[in-house]
N, C-alpha and C positions, 0 to 999 in steps of 0.2 A: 598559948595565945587564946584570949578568948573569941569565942564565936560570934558574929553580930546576927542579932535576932531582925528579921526582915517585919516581922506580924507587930500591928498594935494591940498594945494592952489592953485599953482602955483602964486600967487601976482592978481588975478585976483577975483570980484566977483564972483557970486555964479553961475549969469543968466550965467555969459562970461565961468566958468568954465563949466558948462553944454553944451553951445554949443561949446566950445572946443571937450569932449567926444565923442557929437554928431556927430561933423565933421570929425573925427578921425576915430569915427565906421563906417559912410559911406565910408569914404575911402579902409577902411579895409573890407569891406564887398564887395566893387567893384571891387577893387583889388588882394584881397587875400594875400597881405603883402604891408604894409610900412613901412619904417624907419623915428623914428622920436627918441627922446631924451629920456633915459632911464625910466625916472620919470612918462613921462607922457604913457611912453607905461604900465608900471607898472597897472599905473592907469586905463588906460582902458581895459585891462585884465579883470578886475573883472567887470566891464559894461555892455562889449559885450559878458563873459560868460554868464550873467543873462539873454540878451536877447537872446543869443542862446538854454538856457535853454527852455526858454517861447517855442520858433519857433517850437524845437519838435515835439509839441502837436499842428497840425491845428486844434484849433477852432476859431470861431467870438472873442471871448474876446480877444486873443491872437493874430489875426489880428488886433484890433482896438488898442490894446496898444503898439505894436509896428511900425503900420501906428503912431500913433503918436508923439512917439519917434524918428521914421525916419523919412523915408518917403515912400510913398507905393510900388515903385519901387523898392525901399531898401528891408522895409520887405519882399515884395514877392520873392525875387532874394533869402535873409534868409529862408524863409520858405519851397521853390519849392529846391533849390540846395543845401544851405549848409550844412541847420540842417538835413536832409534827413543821411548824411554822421554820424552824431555823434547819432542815433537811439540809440546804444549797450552801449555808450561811458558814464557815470554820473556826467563827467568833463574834466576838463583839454582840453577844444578847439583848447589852441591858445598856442604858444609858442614863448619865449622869446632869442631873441640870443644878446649876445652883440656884439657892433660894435666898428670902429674907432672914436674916440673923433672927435667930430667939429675942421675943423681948425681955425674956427676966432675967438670963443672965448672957447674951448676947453671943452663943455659940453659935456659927456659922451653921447652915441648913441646908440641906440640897434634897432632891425631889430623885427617884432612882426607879425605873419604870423599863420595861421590855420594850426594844425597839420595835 
């Protein structure tokens, strides 16, 4: 029986779907909000919660797997400022707003920013 896959595709391999993610969370982690299409903000909600989980807790392992999911400016900016703020917090980081539809081809938009 086959397995049903929970992750969206987007039409893209696995490596391109990861660095999608990847690039999405550094944005979001530089930034502290960007707008991008509903689907994929979806999706990295559940991403960049896991890595803000990890950041929490300074330790060596949890620098090293997040320098390697990011990148070390990333993580440390994660470690030293953001997760500092969600100590008390056991979830729910980041929050989803919806937006105006695209207008050239009219895919839904949402706005995804640190609570």
């Amino acid at each position: 029986m086959p397995r049903i896959k929970n992750k969206r595709r987007f039409g893209r391999k696995r490596d391109q779907r990861r660095a999608l993610l990847v690039s999405l969370s550094r944005a979001l982690v530089m930034n502290e909000k960007i707008k991008t299409t509903e689907a994929k903000a979806k999706e990295l909600r559940s991403f960049i919660e896991k890595l803000i989980t990890r950041a929490k807790e300074d330790n060596i392992k949890n620098r090293r797997v997040l320098a390697s999911r990011l990148s070390d400016e990333i993580a440390e900016k994660l470690i030293k400022e953001i997760a500092p703020r969600y100590k008390e917090r056991s979830g729910g980081y980041t929050r989803i707003i919806k937006a105006n539809p695209r207008k050239e081809d009219g895919a839904r938009m949402a706005i995804i920013e640190f609570v």
